[in-house]
N, C-alpha and C positions, 0 to 999 in steps of 0.2 A: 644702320649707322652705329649704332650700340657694339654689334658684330667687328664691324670694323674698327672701332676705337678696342675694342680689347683685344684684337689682333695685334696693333700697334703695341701695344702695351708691354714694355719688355723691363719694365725696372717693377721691384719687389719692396715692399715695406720694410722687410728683416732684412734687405742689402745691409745696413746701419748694425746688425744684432752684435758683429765682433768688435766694434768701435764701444759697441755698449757697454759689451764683459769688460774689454781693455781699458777704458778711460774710467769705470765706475763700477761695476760689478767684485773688480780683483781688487783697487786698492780698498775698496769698503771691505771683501770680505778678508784682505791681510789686519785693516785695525780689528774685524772681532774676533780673527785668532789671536791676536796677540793681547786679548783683556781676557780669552775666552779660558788660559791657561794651560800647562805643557797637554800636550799630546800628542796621536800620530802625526808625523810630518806628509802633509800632501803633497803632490805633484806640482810643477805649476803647470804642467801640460791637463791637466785633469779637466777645466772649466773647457779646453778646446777640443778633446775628445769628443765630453758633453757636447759641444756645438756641432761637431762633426757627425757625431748622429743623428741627432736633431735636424739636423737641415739635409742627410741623406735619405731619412723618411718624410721631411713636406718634400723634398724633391720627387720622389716617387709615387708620392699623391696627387701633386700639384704641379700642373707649370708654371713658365714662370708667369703668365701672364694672368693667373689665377682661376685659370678652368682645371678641371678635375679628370685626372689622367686616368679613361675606363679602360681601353684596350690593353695595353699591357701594364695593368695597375697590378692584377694578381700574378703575373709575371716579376718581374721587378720584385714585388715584396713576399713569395716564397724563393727568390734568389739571395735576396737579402737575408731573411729568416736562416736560409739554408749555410749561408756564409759564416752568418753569429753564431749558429749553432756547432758548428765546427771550428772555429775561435772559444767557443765557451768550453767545449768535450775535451777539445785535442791540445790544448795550448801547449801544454807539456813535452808533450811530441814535435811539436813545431820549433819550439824556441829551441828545443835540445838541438833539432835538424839546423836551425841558424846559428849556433851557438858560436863557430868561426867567425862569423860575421857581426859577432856584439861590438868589436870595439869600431866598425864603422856605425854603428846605428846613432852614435850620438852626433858623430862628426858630421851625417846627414840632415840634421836637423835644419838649417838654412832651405835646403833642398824641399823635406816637407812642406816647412809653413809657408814658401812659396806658391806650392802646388794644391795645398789648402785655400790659400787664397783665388786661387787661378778657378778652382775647381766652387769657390762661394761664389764667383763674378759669376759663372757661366750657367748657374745654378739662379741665383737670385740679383744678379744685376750688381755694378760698381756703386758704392757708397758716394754723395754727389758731394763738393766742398763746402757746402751747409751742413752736410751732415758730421763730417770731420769736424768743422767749429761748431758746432754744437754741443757736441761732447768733450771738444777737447776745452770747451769754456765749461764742461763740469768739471774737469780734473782739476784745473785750473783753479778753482772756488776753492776744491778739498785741498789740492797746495796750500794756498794763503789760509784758509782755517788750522791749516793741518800745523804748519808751522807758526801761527800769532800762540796758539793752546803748549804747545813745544817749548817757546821760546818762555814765555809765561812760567811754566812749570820745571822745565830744568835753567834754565837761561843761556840757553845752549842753542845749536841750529844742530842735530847730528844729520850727517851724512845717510844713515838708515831712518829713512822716517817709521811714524805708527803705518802710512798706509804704503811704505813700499821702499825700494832705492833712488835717492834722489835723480841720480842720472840717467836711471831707466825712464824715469816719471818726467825730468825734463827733456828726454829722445821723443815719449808718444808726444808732447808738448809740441816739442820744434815741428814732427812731422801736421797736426794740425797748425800749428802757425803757417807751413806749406802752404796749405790751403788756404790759408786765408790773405793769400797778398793778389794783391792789385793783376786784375788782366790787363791783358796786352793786348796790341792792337792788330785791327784787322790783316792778314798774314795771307794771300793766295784764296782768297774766301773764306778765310776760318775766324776763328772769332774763340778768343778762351771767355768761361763762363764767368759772371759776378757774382757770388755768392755767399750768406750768410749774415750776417750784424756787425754794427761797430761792437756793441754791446758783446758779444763773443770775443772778436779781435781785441777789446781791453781785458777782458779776464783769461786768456790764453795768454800775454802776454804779464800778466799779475802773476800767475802764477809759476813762468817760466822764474821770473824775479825770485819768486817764495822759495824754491826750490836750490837757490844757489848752489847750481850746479853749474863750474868751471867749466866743462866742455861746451856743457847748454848754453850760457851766457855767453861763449866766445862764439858760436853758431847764430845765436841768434840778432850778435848784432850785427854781426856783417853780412846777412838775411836780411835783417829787415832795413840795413841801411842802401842796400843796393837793391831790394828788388820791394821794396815795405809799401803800404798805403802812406798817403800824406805827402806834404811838401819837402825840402830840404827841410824846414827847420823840425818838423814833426819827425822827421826819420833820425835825425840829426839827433833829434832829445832822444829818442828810445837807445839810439846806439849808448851815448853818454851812460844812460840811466846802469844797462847791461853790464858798462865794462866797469862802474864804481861799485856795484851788487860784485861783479866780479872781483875787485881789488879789495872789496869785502871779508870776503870768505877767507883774505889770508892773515886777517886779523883778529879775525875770532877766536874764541879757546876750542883747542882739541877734544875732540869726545871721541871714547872707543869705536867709534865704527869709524871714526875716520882712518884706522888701521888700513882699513884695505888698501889707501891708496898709496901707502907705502909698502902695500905687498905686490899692487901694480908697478912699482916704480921698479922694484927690486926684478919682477921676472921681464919684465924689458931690458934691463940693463944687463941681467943673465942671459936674453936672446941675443942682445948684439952682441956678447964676449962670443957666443958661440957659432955664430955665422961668420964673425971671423976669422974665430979657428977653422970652422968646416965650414965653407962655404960651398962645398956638397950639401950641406942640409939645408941651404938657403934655396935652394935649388927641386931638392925630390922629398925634404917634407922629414920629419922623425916617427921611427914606428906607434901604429895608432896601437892602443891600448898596454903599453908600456910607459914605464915614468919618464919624464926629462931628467935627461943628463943635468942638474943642476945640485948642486952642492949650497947644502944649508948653513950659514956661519950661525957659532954660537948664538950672535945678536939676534937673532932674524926668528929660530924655535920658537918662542915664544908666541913671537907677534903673528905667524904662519898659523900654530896651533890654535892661537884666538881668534882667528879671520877664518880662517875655514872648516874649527871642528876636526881636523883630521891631524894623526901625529906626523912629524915631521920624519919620522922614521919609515914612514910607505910612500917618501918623495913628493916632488908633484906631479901631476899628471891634467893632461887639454882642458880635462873638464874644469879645473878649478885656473883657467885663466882665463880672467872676464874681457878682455878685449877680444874683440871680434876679428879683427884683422893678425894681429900675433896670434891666435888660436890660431888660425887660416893656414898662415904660415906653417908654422910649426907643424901643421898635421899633412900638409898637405903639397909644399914647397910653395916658391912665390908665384912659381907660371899659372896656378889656377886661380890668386888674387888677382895675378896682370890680366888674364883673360876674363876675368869679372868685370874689375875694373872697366876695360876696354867697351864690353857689350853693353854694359851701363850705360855710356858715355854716349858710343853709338847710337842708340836708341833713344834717348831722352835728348839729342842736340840733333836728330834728324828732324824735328818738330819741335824747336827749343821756346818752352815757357818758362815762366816765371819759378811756375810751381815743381817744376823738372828739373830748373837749375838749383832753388831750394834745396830739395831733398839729395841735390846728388852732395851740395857739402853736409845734410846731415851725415849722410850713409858714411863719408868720410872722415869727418872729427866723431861724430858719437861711436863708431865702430875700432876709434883708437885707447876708448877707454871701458867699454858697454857693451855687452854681448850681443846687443842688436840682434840678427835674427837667430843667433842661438838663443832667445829668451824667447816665448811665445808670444807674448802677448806685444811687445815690440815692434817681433817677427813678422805678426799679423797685420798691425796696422801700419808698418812701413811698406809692407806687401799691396797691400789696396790702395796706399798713396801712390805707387809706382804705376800700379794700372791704371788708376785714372789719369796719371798726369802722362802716360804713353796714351792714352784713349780720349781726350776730354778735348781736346784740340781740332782733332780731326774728326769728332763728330757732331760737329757746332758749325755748319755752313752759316753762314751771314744772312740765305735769307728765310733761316728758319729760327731765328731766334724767335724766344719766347715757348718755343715748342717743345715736349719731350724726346728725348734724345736715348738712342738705345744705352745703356747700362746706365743714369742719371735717371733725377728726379726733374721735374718742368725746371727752362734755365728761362729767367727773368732778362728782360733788354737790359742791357748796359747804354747808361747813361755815361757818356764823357765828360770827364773832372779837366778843372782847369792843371789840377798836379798831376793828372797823367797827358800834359799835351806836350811831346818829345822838343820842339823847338823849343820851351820854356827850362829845360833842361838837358842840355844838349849834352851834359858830362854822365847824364844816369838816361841815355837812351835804351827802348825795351829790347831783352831779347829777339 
């Protein structure tokens, strides 16, 4: 029996480990750089390299099911050793031999952390929607500390917090809020999972507030007013709450980091002059590792130079345009957003849930202003949202609830609320 239950056994404890770094690991370790005092500037890909070997060596020790891989253990890990080693010897060699291909390396970065993700599922199993609300109720907590200690001390809200950027931190935000709205109902034998705490779902939602972030608050109430736990009136107040937190933020006093958003304002309104001149560029994309054709007015130097550290005399160039979709563009032409776009949609409305529908307006509004998966840690956890909510569905038959499910942790019966019974609200029927 023993034999057979760890055969079954296909979900891993560490599934959870990148949700950990991202919701709690990186914004703790940005506030103790920033008390810790100048010095070298880290990566922020650094902490998921670290992950990525980390979990390339329990992969090769371990499967996932927690037995201990003998036969081709010493295989595997003088393959690995031999790989490092010549990574560690030759790198010099290498990078010179790529050196052509530097200015797509960054552009690729979506592509990686996808494939990082793909390659942590199949390694140690999909993070389950408990485990998303669980840590995205720790972010959440450090939001609202993060900003009562802020507001306290300067009387300001800035857009840069101690432990990170507002809008990135309300993007991992929305995508745990994802996860945590209401299943739907039985669909062909399937059955989406229940899972997590009210207890989370109110501090994921605190802390989306804390964070006053424009994009986030405008995602998040029209999430959770269409697809949210509770009644109308309960969905009804969250929305309210969201869009006054939102009408908020334009009342406030400016603080220097709120510069960026006017250096957002400005290189969108520089893309569309220029797609309308060339709408060949709208089309096949502007050469990667050269600057944008864009012409800096006197007004703007300053504000350029104080947002991004760089003079405005080396231009701008992809990397320093933090929207995810006008980067897209811009490097790439529109046909390979439209064919994003398209497969996205595909796939998440061929098995349409709640938590599918979610994410697909994060992936939309937060990538109009947020570098989304060109940031890592973003990257990553919007990444794992997407495979569960393509995976979570169809592997929850009706009559194995209660039971573990391959890439999930055990899924609990769902009990039937009087506010999810579709005749009761005929105008918010489930996907």
């Amino acid at each position: 029996m023993e034999q057979e239950q760890s055969k079954k056994r296909t979900w891993s404890r560490l599934a959870a480990l990148p949700l950990v770094v991202a919701c709690a690991a990186v914004p703790l370790g940005t506030l103790l750089s920033r008390f810790a005092g100048p010095g070298p500037e880290n990566s922020p890909f650094l902490p998921w390299l670290v992950l990525a070997v980390l979990g390339t060596v329990h992969a090769i020790l371990f499967r996932r099911s927690g037995q201990q891989l003998r036969p081709r253990f010493f295989m595997e890990l003088t393959m690995f050793a031999g790989l490092a080693a010549i990574l560690a010897f030759y790198n010099k060699g290498i990078f010179h031999l790529l050196s052509d291909l530097t200015p797509f390396v960054p552009e690729l970065t979506p592509v990686v952390m996808l494939c990082f993700c793909k390659l942590w599922t199949i390694s140690f199993g999909t993070p389950d929607r408990a485990a998303f609300q669980r840590w995205g109720a720790v972010l959440g907590l450090l939001c609202a500390l993060d900003l009562a200690v802020e507001v306290f001390i300067y009387r300001a809200a800035p857009s840069l917090r101690w432990i990170g950027n507002a809008d990135l931190l309300a993007g991992l935000l929305l995508v745990c809020l994802c996860a945590s709205l209401r299943p739907g109902p039985a669909d062909n034998g399937l059955h989406e999972p229940a899972q997590g705490a009210p207890l989370f779902r109110a501090l994921i939602l605190a802390g989306l507030l804390a964070t006053l972030s424009r994009t986030g608050l405008f995602a998040a109430a029209w999430i959770y007013l269409c697809f949210g736990r509770g009644g109308r009136i309960m969905r009804t107040a969250v929305f309210l709450a969201c869009f006054a937190a939102l009408s908020l933020t334009f009342l406030l006093p400016v603080t220097p980091s709120d510069l960026a958003r006017y250096v957002d304002y400005w290189l969108w309104a520089k893309s569309m002059v220029l797609f309308t001149q060339s709408p060949s560029t709208l089309i096949a994309g502007l050469p990667l590792g050269h600057a944008l054709p864009f012409t800096f007015p006197p007004e703007m130097v300053p504000v350029w130079e104080r947002v991004t550290g760089a003079s405005a005399l080396f231009g701008a160039h992809l990397d320093q345009v933090s929207s995810f979709w006008l980067r897209l563009v811009l490097g790439w032409g529109a046909i390979l957003p439209s064919v994003c776009l398209a497969g996205l949609f595909i796939l998440l409305f061929r098995r349409p849930t709640r938590m599918g529908a979610g994410l697909a307006a994060v992936v939309l509004v937060q990538g109009m202003t947020t570098p989304l998966f060109y940031e890592p840690s973003t990257g990553a956890v919007a990444g794992l949202a997407l495979f569960l909510a393509l995976s979570a569905s169809r592997n929850v038959p009706l009559s194995d609830r209660g039971q573990p499910v391959s890439g999930q942790g055990p899924v609990p019966p769902i009990e039937p609320q009087p506010e999810d019974d579709p005749p009761r609200e005929r105008d918010m029927r489930p996907l």
